[in-house]
Backbone bond lengths (Angstrom), bond angles and torsions (degrees), N, CA, C in turn:
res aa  C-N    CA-C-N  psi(-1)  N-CA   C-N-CA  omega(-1)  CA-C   N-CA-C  phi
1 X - - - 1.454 - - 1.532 110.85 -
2 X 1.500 115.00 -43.24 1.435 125.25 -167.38 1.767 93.97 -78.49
3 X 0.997 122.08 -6.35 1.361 115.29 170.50 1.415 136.31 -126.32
4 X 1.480 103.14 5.00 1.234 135.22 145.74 2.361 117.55 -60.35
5 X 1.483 82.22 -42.99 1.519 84.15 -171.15 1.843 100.92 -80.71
6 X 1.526 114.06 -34.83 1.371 123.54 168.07 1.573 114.39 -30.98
7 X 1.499 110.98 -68.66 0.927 118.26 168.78 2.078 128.63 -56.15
8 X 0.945 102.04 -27.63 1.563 108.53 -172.77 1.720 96.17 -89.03
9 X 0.738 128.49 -27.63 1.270 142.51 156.50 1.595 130.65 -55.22
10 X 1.628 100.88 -41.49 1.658 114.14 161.62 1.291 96.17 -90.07
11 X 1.318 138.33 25.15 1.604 108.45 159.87 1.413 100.36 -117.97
12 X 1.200 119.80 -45.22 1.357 125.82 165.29 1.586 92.97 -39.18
13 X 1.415 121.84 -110.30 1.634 109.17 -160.99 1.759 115.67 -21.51
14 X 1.417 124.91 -44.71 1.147 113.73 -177.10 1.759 110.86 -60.46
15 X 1.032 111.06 -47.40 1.481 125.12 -172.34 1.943 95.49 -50.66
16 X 1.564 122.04 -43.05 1.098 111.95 -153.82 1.706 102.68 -70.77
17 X 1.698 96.65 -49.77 1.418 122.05 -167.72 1.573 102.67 -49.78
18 X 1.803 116.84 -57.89 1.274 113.30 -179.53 1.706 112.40 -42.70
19 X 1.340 106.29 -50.60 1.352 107.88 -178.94 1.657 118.60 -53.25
20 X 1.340 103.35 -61.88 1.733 97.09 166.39 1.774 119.69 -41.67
21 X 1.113 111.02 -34.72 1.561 99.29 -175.72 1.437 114.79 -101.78
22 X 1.222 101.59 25.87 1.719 122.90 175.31 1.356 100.32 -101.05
23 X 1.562 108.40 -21.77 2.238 104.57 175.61 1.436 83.78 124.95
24 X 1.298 139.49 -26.10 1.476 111.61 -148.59 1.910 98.01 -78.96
25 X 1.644 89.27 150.40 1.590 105.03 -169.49 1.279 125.69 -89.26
26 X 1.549 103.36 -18.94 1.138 117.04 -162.23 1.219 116.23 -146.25
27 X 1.168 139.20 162.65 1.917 132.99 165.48 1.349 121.86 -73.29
28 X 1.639 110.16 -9.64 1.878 114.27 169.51 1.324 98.83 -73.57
29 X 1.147 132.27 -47.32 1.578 125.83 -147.16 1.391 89.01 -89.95
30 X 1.516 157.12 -31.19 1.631 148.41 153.08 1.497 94.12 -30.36
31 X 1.269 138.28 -61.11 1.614 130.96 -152.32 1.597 118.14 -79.93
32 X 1.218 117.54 170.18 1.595 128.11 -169.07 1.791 80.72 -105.07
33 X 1.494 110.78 157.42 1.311 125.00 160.56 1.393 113.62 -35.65
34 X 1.058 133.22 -25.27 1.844 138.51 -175.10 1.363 111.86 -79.35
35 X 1.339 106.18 -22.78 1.853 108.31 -147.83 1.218 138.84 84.69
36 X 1.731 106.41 1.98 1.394 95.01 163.04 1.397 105.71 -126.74
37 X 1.449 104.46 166.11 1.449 132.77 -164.25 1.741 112.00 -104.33
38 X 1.102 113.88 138.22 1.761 98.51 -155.27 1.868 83.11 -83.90
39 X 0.977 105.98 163.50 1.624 151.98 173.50 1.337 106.41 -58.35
40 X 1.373 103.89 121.53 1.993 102.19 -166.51 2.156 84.71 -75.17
41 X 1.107 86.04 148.70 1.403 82.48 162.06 1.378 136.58 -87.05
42 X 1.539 114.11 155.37 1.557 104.26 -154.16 1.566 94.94 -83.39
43 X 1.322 152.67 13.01 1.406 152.11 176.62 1.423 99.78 -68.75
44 X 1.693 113.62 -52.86 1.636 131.06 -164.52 1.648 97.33 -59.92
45 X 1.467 104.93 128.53 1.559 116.57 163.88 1.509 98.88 -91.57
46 X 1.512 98.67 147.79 1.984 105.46 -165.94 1.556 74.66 -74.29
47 X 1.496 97.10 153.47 1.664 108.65 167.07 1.189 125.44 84.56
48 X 1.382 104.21 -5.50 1.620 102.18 -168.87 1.790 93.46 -131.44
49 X 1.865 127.85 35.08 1.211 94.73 -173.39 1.745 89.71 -149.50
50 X 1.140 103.87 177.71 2.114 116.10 -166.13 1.880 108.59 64.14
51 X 1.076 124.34 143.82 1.394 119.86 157.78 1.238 106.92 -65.29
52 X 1.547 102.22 145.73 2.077 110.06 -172.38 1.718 105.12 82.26
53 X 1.008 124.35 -23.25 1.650 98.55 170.97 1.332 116.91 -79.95
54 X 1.348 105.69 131.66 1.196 112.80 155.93 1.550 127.84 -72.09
55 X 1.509 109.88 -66.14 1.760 102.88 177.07 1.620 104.07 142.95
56 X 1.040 110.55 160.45 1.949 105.80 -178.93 1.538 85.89 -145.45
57 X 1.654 90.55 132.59 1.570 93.51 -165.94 1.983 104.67 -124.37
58 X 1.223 108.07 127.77 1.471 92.61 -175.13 1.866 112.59 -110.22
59 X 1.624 82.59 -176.36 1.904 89.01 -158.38 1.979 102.74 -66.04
60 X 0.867 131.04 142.06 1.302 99.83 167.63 1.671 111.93 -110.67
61 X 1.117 118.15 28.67 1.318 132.33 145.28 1.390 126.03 -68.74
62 X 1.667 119.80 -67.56 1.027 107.62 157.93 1.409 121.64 -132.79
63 X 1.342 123.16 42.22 1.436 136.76 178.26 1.224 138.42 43.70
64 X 1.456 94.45 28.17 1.295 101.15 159.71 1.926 124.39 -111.47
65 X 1.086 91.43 174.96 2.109 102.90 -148.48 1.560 88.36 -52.00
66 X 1.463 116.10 147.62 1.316 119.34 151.60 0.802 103.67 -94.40
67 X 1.559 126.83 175.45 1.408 154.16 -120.91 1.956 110.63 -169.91
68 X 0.979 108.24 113.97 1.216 111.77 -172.15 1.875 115.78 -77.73
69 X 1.513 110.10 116.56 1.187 106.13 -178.36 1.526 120.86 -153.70
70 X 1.577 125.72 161.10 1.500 110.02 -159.20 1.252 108.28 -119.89
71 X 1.633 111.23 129.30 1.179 128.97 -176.68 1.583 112.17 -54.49
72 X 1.265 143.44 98.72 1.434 122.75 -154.85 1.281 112.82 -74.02
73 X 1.769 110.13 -40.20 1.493 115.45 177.53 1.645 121.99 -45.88
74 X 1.072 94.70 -49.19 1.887 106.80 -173.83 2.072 108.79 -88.39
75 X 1.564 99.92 -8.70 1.205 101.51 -148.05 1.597 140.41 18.14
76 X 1.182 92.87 75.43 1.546 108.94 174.29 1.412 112.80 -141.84
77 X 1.875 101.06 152.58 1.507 105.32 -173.93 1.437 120.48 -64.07
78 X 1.029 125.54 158.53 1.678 113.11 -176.21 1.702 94.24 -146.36
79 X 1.152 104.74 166.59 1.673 111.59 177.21 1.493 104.74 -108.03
80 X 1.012 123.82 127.38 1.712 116.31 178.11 1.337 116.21 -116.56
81 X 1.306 135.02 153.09 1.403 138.51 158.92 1.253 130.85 -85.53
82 X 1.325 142.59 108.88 1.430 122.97 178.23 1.223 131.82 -83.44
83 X 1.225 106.38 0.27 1.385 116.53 167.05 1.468 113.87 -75.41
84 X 1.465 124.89 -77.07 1.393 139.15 156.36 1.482 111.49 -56.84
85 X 1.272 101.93 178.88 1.628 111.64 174.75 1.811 98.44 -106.60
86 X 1.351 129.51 29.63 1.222 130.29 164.05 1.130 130.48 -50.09
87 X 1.285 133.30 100.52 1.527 109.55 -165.41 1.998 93.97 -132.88
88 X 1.434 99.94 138.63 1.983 98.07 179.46 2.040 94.24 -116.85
89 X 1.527 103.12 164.62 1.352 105.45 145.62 1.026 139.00 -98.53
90 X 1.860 114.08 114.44 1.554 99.97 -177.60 1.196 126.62 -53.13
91 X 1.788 110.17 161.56 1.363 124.01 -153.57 1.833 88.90 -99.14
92 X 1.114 110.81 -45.03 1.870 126.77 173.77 1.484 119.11 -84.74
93 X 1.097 107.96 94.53 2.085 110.71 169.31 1.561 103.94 -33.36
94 X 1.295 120.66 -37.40 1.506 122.58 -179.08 1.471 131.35 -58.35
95 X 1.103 123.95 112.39 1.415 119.35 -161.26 1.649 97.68 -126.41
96 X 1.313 140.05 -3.80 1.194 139.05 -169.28 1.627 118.36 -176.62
97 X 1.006 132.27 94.86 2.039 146.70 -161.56 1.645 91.07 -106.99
98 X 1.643 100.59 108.35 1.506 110.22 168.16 1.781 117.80 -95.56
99 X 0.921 144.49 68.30 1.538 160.69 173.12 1.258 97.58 -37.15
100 X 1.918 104.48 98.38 1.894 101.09 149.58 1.004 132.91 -92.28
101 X 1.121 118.97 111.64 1.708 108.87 -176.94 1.462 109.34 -96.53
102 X 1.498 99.56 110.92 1.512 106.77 162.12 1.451 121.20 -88.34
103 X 1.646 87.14 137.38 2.284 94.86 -164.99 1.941 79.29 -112.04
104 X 1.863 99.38 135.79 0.929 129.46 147.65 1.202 158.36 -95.73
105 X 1.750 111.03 129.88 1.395 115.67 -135.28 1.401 98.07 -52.38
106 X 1.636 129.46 142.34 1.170 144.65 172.05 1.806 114.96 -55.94
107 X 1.469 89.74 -45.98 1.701 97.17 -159.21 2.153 98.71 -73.46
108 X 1.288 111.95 -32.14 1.268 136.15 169.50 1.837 101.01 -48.05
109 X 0.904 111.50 -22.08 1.520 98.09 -157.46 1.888 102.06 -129.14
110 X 0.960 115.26 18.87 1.533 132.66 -173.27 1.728 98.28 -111.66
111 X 1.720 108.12 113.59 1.316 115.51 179.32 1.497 113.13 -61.48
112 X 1.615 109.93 153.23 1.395 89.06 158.47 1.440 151.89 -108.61
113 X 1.469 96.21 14.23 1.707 121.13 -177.36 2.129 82.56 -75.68
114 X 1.095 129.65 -7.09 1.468 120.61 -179.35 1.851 105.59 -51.98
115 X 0.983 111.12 -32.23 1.987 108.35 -165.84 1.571 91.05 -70.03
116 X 1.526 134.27 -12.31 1.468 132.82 171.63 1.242 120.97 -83.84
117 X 1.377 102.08 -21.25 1.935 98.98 170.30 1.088 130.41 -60.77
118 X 1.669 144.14 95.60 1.261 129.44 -175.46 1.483 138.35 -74.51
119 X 1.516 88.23 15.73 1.648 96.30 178.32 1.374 99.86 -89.48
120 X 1.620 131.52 -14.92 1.608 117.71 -174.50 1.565 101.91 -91.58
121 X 1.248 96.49 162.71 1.672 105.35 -169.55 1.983 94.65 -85.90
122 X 1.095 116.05 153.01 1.566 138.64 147.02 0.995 145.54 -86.80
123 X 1.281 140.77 145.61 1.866 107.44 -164.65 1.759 82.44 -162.67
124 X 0.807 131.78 136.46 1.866 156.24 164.43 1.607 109.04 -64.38
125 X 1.233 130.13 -25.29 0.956 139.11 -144.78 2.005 119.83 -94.58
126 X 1.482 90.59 -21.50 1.752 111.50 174.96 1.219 101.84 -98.89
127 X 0.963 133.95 135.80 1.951 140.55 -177.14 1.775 102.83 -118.52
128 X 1.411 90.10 109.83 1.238 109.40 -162.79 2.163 97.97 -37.37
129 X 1.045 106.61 153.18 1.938 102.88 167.31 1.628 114.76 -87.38
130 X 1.203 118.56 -23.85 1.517 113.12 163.82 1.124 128.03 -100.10
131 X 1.807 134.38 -35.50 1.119 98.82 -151.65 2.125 72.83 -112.52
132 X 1.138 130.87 -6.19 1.264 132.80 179.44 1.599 114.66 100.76
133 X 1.247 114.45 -24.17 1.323 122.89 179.29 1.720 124.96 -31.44
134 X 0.936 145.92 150.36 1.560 119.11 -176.78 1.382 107.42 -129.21
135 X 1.602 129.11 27.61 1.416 123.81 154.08 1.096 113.63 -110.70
136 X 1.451 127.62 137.61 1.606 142.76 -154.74 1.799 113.71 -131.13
137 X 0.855 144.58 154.85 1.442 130.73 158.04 1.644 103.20 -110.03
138 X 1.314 110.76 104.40 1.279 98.21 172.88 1.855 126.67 -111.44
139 X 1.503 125.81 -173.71 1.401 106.92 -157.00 1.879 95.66 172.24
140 X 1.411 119.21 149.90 1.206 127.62 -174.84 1.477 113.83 -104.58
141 X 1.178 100.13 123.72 2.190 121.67 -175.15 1.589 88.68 -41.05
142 X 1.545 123.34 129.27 1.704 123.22 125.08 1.215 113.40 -49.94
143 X 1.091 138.97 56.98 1.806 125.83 -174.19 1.746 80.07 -121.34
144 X 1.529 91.49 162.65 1.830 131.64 161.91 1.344 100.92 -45.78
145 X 1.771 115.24 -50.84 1.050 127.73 -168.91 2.357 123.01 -73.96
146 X 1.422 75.01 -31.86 1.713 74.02 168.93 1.888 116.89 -81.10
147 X 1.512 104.38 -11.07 1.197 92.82 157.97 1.618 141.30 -79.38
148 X 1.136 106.97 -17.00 1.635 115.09 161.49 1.606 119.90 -80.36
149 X 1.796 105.67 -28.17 1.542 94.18 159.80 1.428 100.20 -146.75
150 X 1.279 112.69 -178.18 1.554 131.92 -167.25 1.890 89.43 -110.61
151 X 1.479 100.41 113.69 1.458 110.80 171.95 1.464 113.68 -124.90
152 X 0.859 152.24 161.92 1.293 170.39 -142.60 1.246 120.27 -147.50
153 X 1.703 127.60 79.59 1.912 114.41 172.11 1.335 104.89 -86.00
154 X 1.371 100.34 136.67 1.315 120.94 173.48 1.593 132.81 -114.45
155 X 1.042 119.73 107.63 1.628 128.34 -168.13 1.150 114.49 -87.61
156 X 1.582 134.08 140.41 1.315 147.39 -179.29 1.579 87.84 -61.29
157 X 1.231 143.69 131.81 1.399 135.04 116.36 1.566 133.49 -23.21
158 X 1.556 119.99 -40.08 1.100 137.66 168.19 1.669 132.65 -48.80
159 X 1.111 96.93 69.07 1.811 121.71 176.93 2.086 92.26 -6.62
160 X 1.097 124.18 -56.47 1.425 135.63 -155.42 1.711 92.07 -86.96
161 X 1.322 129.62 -28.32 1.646 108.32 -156.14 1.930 92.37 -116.82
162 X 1.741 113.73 -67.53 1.633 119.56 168.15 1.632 94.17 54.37
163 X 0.985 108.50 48.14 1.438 133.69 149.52 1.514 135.27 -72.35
164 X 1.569 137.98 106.57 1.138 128.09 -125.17 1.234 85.83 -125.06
165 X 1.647 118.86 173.45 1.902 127.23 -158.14 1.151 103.48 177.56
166 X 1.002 128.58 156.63 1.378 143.47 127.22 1.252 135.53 -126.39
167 X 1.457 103.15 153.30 1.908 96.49 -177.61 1.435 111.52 -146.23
């Protein structure tokens, strides 16, 4: 039983960790509209799953977490117990994966043959900020980011300026 829950326990932590190094920020955005969170699957070995996990590895003496620490003599990583005097050699030099995610500027990445598409709407009503002109083609980002808010890019109309904004 006590190693039944061991295990349900390493999938859950794996399930969480993968998720954190997938971007998610928070524990709302892991869940479905209901409140629950699907079920790591039982295929996944804890420790071995998402890019960026490392893994949480326990004693199997008396099951509690090892602890990552370096043998100085041999210099090598080792897993230790603080409970027991259990100590293994890790199989992974990796003990900690820092993930930067660089987000790219939106307005940077908007073509400018776009003021020719006639499926986006136009509107007179925004006055361009550089060249002054006051017809725009404007339209809402597919980004990660327009789902937390409602933004608006806005394009110069102006064949000569196609100067980009938001507001």
């Amino acid at each position: 039983m006590y190693l039944q829950l061991k295990s349900k326990l390493e999938n859950v932590l794996s399930y969480f960790f993968r998720k954190m190094s997938q971007g998610y920020d928070n524990y709302d955005d892991m869940y479905d509209q209901n409140g629950a969170s699907p079920a790591p699957s039982q295929n996944e070995k804890p420790g071995k799953s998402g890019p960026g996990f490392v893994g949480i590895k326990f004693c199997p003496e008396c099951n509690n977490m090892l602890y990552p620490r370096e043998d100085k003599e041999s210099r090598v990583l080792m897993y230790s117990c603080r409970n027991c005097e259990h100590r293994e050699v890790a199989a992974n030099p990796c003990i900690y994966v820092n993930k930067l995610v660089h987000e790219i500027d939106e307005l940077t990445q908007i073509v400018g043959d776009i003021i020719h598409d006639p499926t986006l709407p136009k509107t007179e009503e925004h006055q361009c900020p550089v060249c002054g002109k006051s017809k725009a083609v404007f339209f809402q980002a597919q980004t990660k980011k327009a789902e937390e808010e409602m933004r608006l890019y806005y394009v110069c109309a102006s064949q000569d300026c196609q100067h980009r904004w938001t507001e």
